[in-house]
KEBA-546881 format. One record per residue (C-alpha): x, y, z; residue in three letters; residue number from 1. Coordinates in steps of 0.05 Angstrom, whole numbers. Example, Ala and Ser with C-alpha at 12.3 -4.5 7.8 and 13.67 -1.06 7.14 Angstrom:
# KEBA-546881
<atom><east>246</east><north>-90</north><up>156</up><rest>ALA</rest><nr>1</nr></atom>
<atom><east>273</east><north>-21</north><up>143</up><rest>SER</rest><nr>2</nr></atom>
END
This chain:
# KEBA-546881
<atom><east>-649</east><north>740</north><up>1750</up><rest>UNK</rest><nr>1</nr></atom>
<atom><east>-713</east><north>749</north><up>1714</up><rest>UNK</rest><nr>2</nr></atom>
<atom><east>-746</east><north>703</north><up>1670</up><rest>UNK</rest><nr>3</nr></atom>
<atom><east>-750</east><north>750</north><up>1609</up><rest>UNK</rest><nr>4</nr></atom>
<atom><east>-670</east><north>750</north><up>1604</up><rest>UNK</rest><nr>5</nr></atom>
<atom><east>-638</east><north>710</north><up>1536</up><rest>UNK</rest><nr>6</nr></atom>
<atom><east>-565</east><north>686</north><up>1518</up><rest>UNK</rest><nr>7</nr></atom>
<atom><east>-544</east><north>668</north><up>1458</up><rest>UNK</rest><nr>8</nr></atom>
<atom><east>-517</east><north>597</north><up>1455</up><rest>UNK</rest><nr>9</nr></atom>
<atom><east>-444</east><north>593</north><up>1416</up><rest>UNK</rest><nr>10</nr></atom>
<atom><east>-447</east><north>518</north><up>1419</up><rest>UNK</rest><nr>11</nr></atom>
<atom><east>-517</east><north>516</north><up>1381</up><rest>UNK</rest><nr>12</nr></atom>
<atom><east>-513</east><north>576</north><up>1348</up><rest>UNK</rest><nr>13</nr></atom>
<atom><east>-583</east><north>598</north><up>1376</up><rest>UNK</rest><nr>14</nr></atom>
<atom><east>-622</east><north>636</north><up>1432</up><rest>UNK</rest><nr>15</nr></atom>
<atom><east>-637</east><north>604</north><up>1498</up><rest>UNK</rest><nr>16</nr></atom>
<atom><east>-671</east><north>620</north><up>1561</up><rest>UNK</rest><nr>17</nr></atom>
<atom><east>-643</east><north>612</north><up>1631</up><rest>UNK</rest><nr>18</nr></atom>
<atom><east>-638</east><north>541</north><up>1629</up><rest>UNK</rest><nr>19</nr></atom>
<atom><east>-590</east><north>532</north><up>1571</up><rest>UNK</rest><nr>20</nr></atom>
<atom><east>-520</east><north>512</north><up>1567</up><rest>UNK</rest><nr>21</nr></atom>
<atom><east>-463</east><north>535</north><up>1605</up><rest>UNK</rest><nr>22</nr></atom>
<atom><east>-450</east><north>609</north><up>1605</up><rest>UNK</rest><nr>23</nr></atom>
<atom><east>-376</east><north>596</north><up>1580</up><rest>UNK</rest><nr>24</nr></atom>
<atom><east>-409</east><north>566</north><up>1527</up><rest>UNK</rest><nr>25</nr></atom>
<atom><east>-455</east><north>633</north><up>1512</up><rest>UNK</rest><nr>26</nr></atom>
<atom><east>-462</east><north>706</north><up>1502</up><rest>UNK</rest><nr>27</nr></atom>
<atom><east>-514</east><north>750</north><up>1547</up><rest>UNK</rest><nr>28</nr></atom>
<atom><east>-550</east><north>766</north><up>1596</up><rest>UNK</rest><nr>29</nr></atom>
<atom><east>-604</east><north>811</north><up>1534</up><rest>UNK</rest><nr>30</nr></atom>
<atom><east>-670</east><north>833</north><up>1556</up><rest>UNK</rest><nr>31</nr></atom>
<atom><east>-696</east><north>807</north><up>1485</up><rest>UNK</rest><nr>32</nr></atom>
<atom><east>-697</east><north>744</north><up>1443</up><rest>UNK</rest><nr>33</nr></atom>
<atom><east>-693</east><north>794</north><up>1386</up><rest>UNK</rest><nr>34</nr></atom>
<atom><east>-632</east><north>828</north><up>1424</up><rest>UNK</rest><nr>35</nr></atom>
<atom><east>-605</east><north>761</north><up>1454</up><rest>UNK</rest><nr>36</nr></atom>
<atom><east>-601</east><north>743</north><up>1369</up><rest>UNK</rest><nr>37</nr></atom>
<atom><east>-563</east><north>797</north><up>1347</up><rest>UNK</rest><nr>38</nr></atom>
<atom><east>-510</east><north>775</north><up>1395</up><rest>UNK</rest><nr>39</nr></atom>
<atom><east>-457</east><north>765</north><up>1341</up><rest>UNK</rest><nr>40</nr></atom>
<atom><east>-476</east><north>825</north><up>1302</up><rest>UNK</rest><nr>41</nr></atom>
<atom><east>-458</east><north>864</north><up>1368</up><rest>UNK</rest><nr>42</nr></atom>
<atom><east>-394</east><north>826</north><up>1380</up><rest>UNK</rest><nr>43</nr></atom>
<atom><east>-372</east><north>849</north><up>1308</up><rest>UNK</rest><nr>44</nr></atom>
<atom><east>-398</east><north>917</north><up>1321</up><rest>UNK</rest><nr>45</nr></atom>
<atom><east>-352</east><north>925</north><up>1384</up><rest>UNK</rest><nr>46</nr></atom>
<atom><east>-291</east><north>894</north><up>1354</up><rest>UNK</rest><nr>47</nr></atom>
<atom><east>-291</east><north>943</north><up>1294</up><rest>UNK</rest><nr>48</nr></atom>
<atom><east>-306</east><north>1000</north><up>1346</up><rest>UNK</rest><nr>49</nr></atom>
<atom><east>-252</east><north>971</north><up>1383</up><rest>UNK</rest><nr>50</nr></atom>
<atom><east>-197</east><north>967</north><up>1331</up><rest>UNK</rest><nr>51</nr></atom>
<atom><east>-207</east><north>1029</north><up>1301</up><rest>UNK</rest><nr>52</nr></atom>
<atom><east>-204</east><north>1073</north><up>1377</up><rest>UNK</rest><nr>53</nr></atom>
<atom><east>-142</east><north>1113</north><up>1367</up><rest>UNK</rest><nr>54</nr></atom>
<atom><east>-137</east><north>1119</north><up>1444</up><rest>UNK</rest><nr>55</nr></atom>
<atom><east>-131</east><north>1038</north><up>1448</up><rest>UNK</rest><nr>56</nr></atom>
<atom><east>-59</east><north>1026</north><up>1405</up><rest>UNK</rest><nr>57</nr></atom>
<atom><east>-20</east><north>970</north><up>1417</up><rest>UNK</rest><nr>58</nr></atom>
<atom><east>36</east><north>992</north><up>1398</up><rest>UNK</rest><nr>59</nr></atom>
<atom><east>32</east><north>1064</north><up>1433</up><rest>UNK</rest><nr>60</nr></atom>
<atom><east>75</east><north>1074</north><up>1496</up><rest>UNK</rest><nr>61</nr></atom>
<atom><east>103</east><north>1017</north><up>1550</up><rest>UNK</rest><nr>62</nr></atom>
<atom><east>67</east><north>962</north><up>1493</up><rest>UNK</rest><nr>63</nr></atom>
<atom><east>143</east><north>939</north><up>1479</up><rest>UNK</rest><nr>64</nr></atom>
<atom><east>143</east><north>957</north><up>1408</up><rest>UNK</rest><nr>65</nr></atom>
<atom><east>203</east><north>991</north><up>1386</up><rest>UNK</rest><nr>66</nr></atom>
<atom><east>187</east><north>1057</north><up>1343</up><rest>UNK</rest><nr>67</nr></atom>
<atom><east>185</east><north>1026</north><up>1286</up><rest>UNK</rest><nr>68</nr></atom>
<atom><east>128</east><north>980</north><up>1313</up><rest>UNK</rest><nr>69</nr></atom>
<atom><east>159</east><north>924</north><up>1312</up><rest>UNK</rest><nr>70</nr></atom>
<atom><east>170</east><north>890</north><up>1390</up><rest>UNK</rest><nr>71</nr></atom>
<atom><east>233</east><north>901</north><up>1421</up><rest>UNK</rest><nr>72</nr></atom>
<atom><east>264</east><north>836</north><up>1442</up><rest>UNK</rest><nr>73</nr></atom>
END
């Protein structure tokens, strides 16, 4: 690990260096305390990305739903 990598601390809401708190408890490896900072903005970033994929549907084939998209039981 180098000493120019940053996390961004959940628990604190802040940026750390290596010696921070527990990486359960944060978001990283960034090359950046600028990057390490938007870590959250990323996160939301991804998750829109994410729920808007039309090859990622949960209720697409073998997800259990019936066609109507509610689950089968």
């Amino acid at each position: 690990m180098s000493d120019s990598e940053y996390w961004y601390c959940l628990t604190h809401k802040t940026v750390e260096g290596r010696d921070g708190c527990r990486n359960s408890d944060r978001l990283g490896p960034y090359a950046s305390a600028a990057e390490a900072g938007r870590a959250l903005e990323k996160v939301e970033e991804r998750n829109e990305e994410w729920d808007n994929d039309p090859n990622w549907n949960d209720d697409g084939p073998g997800s259990g739903a019936d066609d109507d998209g509610t689950p089968s039981s």
